[in-house]
PDB file of N, CA, C and O in Angstrom:
ATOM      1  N   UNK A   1     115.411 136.314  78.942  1.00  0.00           N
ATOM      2  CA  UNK A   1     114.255 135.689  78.316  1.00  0.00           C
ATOM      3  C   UNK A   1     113.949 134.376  79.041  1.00  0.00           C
ATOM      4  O   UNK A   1     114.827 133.806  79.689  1.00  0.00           O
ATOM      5  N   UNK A   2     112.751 133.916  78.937  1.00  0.00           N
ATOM      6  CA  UNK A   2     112.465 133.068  80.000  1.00  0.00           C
ATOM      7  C   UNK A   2     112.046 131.765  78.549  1.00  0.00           C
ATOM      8  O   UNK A   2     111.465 131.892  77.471  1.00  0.00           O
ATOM      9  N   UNK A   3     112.655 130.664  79.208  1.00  0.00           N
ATOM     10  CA  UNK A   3     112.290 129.473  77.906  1.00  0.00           C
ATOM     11  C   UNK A   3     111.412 128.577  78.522  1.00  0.00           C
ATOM     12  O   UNK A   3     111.685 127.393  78.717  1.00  0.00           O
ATOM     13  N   UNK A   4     110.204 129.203  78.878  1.00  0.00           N
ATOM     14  CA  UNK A   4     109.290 127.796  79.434  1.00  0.00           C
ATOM     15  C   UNK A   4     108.975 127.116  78.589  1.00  0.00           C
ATOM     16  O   UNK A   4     108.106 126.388  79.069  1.00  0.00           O
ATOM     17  N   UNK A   5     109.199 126.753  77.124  1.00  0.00           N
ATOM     18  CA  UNK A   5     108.281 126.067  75.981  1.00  0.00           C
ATOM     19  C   UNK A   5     109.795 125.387  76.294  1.00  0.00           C
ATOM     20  O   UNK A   5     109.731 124.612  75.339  1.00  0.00           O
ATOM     21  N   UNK A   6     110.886 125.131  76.793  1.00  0.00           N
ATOM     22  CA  UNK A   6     112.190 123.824  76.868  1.00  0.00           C
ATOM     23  C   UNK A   6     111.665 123.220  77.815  1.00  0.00           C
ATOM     24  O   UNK A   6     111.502 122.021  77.586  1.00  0.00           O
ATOM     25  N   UNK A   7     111.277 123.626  78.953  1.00  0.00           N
ATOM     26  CA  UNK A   7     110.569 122.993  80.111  1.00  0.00           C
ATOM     27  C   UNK A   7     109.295 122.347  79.268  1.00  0.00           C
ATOM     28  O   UNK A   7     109.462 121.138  79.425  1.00  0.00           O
ATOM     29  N   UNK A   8     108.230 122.509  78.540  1.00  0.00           N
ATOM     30  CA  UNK A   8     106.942 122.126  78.292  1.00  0.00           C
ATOM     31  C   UNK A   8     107.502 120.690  77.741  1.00  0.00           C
ATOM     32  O   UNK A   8     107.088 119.594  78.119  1.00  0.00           O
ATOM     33  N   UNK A   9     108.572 120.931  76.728  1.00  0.00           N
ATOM     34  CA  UNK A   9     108.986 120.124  75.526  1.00  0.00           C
ATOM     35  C   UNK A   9     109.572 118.579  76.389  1.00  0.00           C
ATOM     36  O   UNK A   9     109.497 117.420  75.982  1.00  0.00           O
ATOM     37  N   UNK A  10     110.086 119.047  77.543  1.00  0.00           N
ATOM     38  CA  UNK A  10     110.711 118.376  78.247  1.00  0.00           C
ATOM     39  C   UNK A  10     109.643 117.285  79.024  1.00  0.00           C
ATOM     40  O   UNK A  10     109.428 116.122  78.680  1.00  0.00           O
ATOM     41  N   UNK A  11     109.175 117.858  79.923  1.00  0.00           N
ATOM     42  CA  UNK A  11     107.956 117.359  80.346  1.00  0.00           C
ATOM     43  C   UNK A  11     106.972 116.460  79.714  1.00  0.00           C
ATOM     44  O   UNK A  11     106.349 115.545  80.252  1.00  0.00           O
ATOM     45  N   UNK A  12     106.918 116.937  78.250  1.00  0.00           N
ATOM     46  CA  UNK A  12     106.276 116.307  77.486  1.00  0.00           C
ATOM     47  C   UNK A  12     106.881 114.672  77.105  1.00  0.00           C
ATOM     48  O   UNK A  12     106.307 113.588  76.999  1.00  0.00           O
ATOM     49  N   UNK A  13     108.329 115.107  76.962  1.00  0.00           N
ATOM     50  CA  UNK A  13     108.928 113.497  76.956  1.00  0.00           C
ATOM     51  C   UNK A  13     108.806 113.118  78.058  1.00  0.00           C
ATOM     52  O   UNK A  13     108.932 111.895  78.121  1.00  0.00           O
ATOM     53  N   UNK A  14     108.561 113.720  79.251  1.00  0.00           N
ATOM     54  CA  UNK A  14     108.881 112.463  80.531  1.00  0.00           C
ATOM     55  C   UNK A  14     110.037 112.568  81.059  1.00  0.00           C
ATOM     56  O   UNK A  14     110.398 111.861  81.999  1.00  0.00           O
ATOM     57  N   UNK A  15     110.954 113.718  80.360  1.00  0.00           N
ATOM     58  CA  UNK A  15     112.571 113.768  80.824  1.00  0.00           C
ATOM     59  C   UNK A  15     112.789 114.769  81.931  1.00  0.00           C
ATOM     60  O   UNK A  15     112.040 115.678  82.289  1.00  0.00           O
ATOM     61  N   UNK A  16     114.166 114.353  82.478  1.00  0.00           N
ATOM     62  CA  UNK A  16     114.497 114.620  83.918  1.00  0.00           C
ATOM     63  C   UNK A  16     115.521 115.743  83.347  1.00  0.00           C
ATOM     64  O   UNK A  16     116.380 115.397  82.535  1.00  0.00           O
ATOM     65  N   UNK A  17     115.421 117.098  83.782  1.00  0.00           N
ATOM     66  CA  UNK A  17     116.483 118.281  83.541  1.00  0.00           C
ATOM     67  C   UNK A  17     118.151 117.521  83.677  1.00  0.00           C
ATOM     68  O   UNK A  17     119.186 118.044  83.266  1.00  0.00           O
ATOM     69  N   UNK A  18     118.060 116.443  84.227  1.00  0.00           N
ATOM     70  CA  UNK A  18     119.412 115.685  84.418  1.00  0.00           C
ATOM     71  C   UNK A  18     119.936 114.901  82.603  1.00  0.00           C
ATOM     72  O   UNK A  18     120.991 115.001  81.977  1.00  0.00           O
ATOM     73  N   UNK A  19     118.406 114.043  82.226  1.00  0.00           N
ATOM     74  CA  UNK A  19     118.873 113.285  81.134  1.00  0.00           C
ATOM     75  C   UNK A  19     119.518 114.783  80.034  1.00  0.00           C
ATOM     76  O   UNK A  19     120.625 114.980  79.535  1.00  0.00           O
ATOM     77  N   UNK A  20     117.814 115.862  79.992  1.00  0.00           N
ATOM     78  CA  UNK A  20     118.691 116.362  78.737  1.00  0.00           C
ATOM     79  C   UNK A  20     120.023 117.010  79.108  1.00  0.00           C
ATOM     80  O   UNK A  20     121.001 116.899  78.368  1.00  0.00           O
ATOM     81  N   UNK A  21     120.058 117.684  80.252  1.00  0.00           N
ATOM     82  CA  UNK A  21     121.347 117.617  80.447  1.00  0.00           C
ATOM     83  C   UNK A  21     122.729 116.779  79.699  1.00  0.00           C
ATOM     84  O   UNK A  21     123.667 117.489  79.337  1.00  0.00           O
ATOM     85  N   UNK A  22     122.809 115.405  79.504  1.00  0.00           N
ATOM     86  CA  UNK A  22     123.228 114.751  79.243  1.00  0.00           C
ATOM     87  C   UNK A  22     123.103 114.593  77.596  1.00  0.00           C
ATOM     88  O   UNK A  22     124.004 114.465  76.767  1.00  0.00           O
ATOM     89  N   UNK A  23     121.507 114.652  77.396  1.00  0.00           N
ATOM     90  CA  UNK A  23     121.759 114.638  75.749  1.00  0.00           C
ATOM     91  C   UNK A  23     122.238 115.744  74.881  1.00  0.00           C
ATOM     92  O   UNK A  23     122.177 115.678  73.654  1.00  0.00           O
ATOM     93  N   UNK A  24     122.809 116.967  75.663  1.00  0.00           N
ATOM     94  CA  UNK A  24     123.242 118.181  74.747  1.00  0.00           C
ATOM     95  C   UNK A  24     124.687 118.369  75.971  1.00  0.00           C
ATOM     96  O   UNK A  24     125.294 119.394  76.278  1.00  0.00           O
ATOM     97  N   UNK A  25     124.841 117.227  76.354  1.00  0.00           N
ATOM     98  CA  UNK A  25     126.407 117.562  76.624  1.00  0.00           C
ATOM     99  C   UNK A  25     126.910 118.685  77.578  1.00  0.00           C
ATOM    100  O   UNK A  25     128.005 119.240  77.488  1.00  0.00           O
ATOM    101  N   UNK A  26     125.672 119.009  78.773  1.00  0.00           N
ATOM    102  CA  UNK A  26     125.776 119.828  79.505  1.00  0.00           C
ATOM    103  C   UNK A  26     125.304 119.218  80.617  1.00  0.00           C
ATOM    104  O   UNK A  26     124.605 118.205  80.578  1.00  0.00           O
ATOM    105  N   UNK A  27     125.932 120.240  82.449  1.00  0.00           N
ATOM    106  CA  UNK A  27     125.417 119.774  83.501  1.00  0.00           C
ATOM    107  C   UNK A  27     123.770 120.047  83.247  1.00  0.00           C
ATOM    108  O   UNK A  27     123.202 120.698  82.370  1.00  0.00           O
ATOM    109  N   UNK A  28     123.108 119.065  84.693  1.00  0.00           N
ATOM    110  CA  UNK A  28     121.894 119.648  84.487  1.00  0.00           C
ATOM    111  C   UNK A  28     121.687 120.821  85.469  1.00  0.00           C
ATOM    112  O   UNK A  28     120.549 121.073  85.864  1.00  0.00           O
ATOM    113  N   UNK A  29     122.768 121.559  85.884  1.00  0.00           N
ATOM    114  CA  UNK A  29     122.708 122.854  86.279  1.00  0.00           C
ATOM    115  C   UNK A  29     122.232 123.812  85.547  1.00  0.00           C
ATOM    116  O   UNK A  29     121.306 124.613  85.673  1.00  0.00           O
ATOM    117  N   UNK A  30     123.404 123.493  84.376  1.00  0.00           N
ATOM    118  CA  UNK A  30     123.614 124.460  83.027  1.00  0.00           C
ATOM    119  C   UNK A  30     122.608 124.372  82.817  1.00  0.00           C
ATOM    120  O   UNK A  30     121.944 125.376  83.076  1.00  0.00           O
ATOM    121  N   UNK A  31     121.878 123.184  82.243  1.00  0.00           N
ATOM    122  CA  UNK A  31     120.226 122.830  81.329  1.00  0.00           C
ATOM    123  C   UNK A  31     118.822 123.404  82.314  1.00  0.00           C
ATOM    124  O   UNK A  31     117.667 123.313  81.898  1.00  0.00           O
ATOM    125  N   UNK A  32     119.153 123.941  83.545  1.00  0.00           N
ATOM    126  CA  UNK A  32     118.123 124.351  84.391  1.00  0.00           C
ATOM    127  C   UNK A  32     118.019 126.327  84.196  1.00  0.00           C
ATOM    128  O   UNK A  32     117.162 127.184  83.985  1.00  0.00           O
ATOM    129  N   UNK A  33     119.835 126.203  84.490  1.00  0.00           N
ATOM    130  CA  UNK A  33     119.754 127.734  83.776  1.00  0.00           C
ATOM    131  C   UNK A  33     118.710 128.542  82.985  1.00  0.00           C
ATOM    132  O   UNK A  33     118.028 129.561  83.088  1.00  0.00           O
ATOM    133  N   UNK A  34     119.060 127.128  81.808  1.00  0.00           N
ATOM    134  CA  UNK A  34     118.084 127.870  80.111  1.00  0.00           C
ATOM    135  C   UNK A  34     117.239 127.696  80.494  1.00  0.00           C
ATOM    136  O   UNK A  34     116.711 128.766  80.798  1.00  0.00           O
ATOM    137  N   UNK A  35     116.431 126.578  80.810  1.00  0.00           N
ATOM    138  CA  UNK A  35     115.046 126.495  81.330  1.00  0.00           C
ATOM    139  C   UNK A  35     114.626 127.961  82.070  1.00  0.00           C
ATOM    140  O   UNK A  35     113.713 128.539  81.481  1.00  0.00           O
ATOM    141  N   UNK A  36     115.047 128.514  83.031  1.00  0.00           N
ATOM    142  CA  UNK A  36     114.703 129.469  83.705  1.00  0.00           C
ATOM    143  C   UNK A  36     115.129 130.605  83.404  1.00  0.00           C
ATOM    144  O   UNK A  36     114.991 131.621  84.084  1.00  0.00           O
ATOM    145  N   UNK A  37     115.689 130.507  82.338  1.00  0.00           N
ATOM    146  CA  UNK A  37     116.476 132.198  81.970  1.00  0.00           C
ATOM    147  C   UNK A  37     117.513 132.718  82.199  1.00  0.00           C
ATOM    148  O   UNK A  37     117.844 133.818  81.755  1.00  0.00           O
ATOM    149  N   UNK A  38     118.157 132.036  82.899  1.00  0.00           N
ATOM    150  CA  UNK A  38     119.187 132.817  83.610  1.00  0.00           C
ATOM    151  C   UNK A  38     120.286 132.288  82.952  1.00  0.00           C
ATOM    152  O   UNK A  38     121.321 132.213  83.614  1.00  0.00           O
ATOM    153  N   UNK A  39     120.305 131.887  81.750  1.00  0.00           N
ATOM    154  CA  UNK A  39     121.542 131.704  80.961  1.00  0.00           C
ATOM    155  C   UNK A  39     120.983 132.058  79.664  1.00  0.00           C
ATOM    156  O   UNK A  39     119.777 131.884  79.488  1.00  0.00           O
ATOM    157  N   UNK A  40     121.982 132.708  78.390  1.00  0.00           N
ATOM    158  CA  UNK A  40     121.032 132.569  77.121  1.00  0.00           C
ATOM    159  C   UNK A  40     121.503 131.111  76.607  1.00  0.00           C
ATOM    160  O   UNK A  40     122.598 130.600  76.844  1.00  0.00           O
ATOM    161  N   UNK A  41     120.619 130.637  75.976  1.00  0.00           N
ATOM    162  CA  UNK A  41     120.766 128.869  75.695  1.00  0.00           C
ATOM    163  C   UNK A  41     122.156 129.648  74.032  1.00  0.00           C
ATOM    164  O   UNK A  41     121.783 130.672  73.458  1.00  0.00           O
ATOM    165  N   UNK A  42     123.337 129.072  73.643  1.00  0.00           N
ATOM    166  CA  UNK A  42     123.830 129.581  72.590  1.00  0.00           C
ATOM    167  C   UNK A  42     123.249 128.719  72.031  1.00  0.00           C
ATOM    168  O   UNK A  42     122.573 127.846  72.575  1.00  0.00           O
ATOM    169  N   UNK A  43     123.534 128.926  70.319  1.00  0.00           N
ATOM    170  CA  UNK A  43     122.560 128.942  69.010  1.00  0.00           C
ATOM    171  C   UNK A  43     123.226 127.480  68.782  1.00  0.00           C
ATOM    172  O   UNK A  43     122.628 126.906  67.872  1.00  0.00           O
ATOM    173  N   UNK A  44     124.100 126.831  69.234  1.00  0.00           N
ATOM    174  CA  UNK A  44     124.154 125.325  68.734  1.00  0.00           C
ATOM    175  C   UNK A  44     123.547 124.769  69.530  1.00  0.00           C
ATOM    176  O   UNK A  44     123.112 123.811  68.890  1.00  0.00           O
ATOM    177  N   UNK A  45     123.020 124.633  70.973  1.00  0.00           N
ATOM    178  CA  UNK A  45     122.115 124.265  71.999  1.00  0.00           C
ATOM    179  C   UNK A  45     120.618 124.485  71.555  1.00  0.00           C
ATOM    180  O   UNK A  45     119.614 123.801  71.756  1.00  0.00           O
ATOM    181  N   UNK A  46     120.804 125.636  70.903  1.00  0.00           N
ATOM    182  CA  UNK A  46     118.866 125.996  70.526  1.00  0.00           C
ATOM    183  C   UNK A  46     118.876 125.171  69.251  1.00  0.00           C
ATOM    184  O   UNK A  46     117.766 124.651  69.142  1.00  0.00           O
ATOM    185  N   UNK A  47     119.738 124.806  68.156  1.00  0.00           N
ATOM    186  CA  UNK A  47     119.329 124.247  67.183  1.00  0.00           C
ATOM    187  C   UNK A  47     119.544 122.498  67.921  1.00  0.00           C
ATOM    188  O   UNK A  47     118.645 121.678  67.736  1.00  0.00           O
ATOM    189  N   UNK A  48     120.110 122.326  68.283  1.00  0.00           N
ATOM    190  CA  UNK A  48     120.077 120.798  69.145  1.00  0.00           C
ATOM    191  C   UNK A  48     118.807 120.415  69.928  1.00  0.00           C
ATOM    192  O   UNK A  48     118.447 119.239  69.988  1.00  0.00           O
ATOM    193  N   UNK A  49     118.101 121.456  70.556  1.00  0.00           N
ATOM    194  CA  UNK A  49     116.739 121.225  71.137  1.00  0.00           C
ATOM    195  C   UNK A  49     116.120 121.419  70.365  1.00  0.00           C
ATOM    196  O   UNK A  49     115.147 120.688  70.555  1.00  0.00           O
ATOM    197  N   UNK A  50     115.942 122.081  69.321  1.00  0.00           N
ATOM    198  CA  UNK A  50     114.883 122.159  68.166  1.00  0.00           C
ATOM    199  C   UNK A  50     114.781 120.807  67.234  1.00  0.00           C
ATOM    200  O   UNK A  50     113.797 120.080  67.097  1.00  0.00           O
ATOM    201  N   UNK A  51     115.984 120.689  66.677  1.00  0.00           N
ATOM    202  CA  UNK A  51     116.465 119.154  66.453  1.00  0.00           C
ATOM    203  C   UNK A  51     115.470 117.812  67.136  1.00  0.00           C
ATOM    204  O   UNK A  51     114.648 117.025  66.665  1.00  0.00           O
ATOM    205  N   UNK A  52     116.108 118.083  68.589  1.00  0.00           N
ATOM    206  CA  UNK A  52     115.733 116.762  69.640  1.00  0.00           C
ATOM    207  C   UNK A  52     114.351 116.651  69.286  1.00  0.00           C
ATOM    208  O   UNK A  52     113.914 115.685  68.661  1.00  0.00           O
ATOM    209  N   UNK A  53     113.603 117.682  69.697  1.00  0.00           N
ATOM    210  CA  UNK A  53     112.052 118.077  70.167  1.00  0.00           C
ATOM    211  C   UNK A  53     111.045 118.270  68.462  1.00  0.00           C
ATOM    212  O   UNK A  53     109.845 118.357  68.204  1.00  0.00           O
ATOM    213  N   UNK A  54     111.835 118.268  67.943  1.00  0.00           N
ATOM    214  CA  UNK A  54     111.380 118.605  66.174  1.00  0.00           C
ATOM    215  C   UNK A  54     110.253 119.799  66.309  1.00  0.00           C
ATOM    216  O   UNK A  54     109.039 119.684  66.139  1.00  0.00           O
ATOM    217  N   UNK A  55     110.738 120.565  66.540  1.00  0.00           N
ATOM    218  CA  UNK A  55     110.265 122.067  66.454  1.00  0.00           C
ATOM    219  C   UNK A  55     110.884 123.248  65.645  1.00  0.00           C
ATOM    220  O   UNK A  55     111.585 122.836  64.721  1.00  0.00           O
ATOM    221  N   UNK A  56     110.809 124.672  65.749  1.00  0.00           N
ATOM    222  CA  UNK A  56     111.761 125.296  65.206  1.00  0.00           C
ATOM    223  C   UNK A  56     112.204 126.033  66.352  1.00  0.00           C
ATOM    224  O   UNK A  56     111.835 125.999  67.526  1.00  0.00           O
ATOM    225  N   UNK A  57     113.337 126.909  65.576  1.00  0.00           N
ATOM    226  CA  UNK A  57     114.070 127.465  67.140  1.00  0.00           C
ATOM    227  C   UNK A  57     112.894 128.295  66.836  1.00  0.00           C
ATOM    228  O   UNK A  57     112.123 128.240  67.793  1.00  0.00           O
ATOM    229  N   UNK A  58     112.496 128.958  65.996  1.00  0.00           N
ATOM    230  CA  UNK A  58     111.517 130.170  66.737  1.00  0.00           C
ATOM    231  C   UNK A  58     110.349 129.699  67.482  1.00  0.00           C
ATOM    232  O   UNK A  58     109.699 130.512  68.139  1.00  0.00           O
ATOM    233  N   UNK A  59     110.070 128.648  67.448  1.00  0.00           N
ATOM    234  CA  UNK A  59     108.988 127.969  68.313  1.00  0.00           C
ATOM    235  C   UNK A  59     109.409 128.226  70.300  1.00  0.00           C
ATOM    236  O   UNK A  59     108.662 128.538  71.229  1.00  0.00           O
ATOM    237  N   UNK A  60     111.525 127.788  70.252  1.00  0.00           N
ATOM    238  CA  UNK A  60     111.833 127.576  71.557  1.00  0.00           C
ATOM    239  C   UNK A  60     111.772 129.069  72.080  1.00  0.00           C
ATOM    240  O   UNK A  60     111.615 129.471  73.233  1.00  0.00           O
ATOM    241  N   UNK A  61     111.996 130.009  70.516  1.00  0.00           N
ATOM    242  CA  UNK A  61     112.274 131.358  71.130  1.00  0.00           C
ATOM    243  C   UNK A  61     110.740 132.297  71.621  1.00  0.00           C
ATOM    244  O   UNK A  61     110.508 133.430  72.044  1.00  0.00           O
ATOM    245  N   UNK A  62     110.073 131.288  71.334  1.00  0.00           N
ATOM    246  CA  UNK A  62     108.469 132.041  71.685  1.00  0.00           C
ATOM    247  C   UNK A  62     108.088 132.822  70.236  1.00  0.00           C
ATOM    248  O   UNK A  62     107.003 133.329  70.519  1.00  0.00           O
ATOM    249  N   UNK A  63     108.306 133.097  69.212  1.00  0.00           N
ATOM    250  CA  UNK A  63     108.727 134.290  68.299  1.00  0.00           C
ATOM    251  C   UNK A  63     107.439 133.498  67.209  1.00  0.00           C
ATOM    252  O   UNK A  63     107.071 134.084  66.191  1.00  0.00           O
ATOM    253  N   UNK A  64     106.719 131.779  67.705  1.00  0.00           N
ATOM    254  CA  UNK A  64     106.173 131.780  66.693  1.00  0.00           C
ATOM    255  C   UNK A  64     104.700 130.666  67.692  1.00  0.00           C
ATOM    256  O   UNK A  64     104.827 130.565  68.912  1.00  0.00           O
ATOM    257  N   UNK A  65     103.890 130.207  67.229  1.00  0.00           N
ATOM    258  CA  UNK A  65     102.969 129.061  68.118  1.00  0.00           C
ATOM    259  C   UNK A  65     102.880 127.980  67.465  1.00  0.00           C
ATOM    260  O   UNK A  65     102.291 126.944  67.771  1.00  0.00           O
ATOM    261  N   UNK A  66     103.619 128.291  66.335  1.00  0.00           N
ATOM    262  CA  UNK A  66     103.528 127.063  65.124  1.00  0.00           C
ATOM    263  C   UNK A  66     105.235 126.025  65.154  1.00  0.00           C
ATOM    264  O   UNK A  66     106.312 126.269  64.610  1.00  0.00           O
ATOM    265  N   UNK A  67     104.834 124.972  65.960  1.00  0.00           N
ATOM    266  CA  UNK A  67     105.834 124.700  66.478  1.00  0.00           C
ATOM    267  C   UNK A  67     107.215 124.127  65.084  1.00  0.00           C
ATOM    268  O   UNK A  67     108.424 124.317  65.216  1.00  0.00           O
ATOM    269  N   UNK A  68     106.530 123.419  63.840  1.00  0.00           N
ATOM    270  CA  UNK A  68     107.108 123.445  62.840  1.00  0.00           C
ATOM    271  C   UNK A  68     107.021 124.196  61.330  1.00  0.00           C
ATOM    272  O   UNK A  68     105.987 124.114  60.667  1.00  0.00           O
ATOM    273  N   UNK A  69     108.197 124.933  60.854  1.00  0.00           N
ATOM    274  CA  UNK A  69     107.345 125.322  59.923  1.00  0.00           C
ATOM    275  C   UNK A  69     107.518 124.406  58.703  1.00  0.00           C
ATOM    276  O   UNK A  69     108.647 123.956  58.511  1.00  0.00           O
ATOM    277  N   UNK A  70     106.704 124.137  58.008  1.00  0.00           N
ATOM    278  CA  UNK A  70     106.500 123.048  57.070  1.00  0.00           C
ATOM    279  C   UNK A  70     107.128 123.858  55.401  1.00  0.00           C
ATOM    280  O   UNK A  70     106.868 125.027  55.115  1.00  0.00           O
ATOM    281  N   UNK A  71     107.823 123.069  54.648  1.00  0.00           N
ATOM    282  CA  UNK A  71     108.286 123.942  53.490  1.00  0.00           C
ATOM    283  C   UNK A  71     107.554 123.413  52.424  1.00  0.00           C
ATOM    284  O   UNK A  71     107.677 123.886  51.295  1.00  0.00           O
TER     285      UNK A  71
END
């Protein structure tokens, strides 16, 4: 699966695949991986970027366009 909405989210702050790297405790190898697919991001990483970025994971997972859902 390809996570371009971690890349959008990213971009959007201004951040370097290196910082978040750093803010979820991973190389920014690892954090380029998810960005591009070639790793699956695990489910404490997707709720940590959903977290960071205040979205939902189904927003990171593509699964929704509504980036929060409101209760």
């Amino acid at each position: 699966m390809h996570y371009f909405r971690i890349r959008e989210l990213r971009e959007d702050k201004d951040l370097t695949q290196s910082r978040m790297g750093e803010i979820l405790s991973c190389s920014q190898r690892v954090y380029s991986n998810y960005e591009r697919g070639d790793l699956d991001i695990p489910t404490e990483i997707l709720i940590k970027l959903a977290d960071f970025h205040n979205v939902s994971v189904d927003y990171i997972l593509n699964r929704t366009d509504l980036k929060n859902f409101h209760k």
